[in-house]
N, C-alpha and C positions, 0 to 999 in steps of 0.2 A: 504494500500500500504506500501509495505516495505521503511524506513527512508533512506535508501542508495541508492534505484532504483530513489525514489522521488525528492532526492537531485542530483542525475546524470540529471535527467529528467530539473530538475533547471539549472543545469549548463549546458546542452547544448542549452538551450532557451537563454541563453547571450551572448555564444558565435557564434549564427548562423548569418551565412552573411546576410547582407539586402540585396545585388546586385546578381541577377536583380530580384526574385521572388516579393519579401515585396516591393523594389521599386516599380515594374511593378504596382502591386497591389492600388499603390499609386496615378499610373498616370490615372490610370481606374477611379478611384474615382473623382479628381481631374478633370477628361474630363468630367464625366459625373454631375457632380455640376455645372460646366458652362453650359454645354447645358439644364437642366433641371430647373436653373438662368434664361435662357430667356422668351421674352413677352411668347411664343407659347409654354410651358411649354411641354418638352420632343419631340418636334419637331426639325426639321432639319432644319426650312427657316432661319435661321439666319446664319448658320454654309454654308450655301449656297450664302447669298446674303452678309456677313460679313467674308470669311472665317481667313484673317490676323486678325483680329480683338478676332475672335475667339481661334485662334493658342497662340496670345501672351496673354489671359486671362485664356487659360489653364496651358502656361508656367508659370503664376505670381503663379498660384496657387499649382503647382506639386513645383514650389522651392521655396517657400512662407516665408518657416520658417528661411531657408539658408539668403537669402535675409534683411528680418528684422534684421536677429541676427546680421549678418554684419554689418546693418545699423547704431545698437544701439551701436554693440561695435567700431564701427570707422574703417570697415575695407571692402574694396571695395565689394559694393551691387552686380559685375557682377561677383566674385569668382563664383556663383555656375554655371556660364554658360560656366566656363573654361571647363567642363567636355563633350566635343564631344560625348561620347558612351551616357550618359543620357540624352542629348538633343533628340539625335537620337531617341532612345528606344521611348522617351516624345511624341516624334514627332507620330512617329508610332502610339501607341498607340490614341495619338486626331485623329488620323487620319481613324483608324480603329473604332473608338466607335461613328465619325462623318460620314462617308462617306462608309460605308461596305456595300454590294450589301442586297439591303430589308431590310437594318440594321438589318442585323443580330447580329452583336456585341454590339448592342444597349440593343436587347430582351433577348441575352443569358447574360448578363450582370447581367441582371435584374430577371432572373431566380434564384429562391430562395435559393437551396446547392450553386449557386457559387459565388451569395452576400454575405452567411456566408462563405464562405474561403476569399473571398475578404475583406469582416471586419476584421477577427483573424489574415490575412497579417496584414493588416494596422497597427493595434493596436497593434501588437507585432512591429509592427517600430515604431510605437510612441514611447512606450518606450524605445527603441533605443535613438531616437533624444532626448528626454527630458534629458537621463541620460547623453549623449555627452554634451546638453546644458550645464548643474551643472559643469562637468567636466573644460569646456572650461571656464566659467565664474570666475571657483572658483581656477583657475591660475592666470588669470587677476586683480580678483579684492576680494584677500580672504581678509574674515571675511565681506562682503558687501552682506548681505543676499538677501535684498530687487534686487539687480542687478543680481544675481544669480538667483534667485525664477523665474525673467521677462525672462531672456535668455531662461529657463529652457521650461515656458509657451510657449516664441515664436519660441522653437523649436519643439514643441508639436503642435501649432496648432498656427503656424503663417499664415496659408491661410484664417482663418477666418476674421484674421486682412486686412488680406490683399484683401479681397472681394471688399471694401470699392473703390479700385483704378481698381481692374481689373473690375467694374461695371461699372465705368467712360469710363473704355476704351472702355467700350460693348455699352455706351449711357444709362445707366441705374443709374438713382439718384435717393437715396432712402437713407436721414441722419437720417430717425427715425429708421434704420437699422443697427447698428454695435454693437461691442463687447463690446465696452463700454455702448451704454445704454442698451443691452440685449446680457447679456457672453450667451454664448452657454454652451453646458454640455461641449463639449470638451475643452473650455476654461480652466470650475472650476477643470475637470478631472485635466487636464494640472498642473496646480495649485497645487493640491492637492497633486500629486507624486512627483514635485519638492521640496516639502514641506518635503516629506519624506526622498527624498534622502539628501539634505540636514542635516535634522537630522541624515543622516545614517553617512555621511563626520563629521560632530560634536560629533562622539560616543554617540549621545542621544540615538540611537538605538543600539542594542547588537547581534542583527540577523545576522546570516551572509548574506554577501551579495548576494549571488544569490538567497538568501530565499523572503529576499528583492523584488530583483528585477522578480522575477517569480509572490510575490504575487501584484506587479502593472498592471504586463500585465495581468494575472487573471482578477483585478479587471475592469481594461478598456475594456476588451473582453466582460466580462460578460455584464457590464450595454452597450455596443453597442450592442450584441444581442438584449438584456431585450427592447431595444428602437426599432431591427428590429420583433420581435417578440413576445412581450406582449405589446407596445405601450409605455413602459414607458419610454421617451424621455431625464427626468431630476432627478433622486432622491434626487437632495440636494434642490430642489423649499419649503419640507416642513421644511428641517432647516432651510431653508433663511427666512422663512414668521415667525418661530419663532423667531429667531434672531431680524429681526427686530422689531417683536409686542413685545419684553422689552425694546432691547438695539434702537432702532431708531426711537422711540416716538409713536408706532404704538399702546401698550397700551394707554396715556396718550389721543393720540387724541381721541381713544374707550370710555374715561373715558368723555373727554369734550364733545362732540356730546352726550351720557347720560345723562347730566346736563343738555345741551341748551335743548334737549326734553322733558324735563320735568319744564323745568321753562316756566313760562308765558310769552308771549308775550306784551309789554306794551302797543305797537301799538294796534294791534287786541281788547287790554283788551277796551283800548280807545275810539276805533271805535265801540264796543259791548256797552258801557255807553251811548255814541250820538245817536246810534241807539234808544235806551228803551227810552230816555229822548225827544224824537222827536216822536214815537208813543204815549206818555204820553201825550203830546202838543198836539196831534191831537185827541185823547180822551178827555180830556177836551173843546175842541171846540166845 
């Protein structure tokens, strides 16, 4: 591909609007994570016999990221509900993906080309909201990476976070489930770009920016396909397991459990002596 078509091709990937495509896209996802969250996995009884219930755990989750980031910066959690048209749109949308005649909106949903359009929206608004997060954070609190990095994540994929309450509100407790004791890929993605742009705001990087930012939303797109269609759900599971078998003692416990199996047991040795010396007793008698 020619460098000049390629880099146009870049530049209008940053500047395309999110409203209303990439949003809608969002809300699609967003409906259909709470409904397929419930006991009767991919059924309708609950969206039936709970439907407010239903309504505001899809809202938590369609402005999830808006929400937190407010939260952590100190600035009112119901800003993102100021917006009437996306409420609206929000609305429709649960509404259609919950209640359409035969659920249809459910099964075309789920129909494979327009789960991949509906991922490539997404993920090209991820990175939208992560780079918004860096932006907004690194007015408020520059040179504070760690507070930057967190905005950045929770603008990327603050519904995850945010499952934890919209599941209370659905009646569903489940604490061995959240981002902190099991990040999600979209967490580490999250992470990982904030990471980058970051270093792009610090001159660590020299690329220009929309090279940048084209090649994050590449990357996010890719490994969301790679997980709706080769299976693979997490590619950093085998850096993590290396990482920690040096740096978080996952060698060293390797090395001790090697030793105890192969040393004697004192007990056992003791118990094998009593035994031979108490057959010996009874040979002699």
């Amino acid at each position: 591909m020619d460098p000049q078509t390629f880099m146009d091709i870049a530049t209008t990937l940053t500047k395309l609007k999110m409203w209303p495509y990439f949003d809608i896209a969002n809300f699609i996802l967003m409906s259909l994570m709470v409904r397929e969250d419930s006991p009767q996995t991919g059924s309708s009884i609950f969206s039936r016999k709970h439907p407010l219930a239903c309504w505001i755990s899809s809202m938590l989750l369609c402005f999830g990221g808006s929400i937190l980031a407010n939260f952590l910066l100190g600035e009112p959690i119901l800003t993102p509900f100021k917006n009437h048209h996306a409420i609206l749109v929000a609305s429709i949308v649960w509404y259609v993906i919950n209640y359409s005649p035969f659920d249809l909106a459910y099964k075309i949903s789920h129909f494979l080309p327009v789960k991949i359009c509906i991922y490539i929206l997404k993920e090209i608004q991820r990175t939208r909201k992560i780079y918004e997060g860096i932006i907004i954070a690194s007015k408020l609190y520059p040179g504070s990476y760690i507070i930057i990095a967190i905005i950045g994540v929770v603008k990327g994929s603050g519904y995850t976070e945010m499952r934890i309450v919209e599941r209370i509100i659905r009646g569903l407790w489940i604490p061995s489930s959240n981002e902190f004791l099991q990040p999600s890929f979209v967490t580490k993605a999250s992470l990982l770009s904030s990471i980058v742009f970051i270093c792009e705001r610090e001159k660590f990087l020299t690329a220009p920016h929309v090279l940048i930012y084209f090649g994050i939303a590449m990357f996010l797109i890719y490994f969301r396909l790679s997980s709706l269609l080769l299976g693979i759900h997490d590619p950093f599971v085998p850096f993590e397991n290396l990482f920690c078998a040096i740096f978080m003692g996952g060698m060293w416990d390797a090395l001790k459990r090697a030793v105890q199996r192969n040393k004697p047991e004192p007990e056992q040795n003791a118990t094998t002596k009593n035994d031979v010396k108490r057959k010996e007793e009874k040979k002699n008698d």
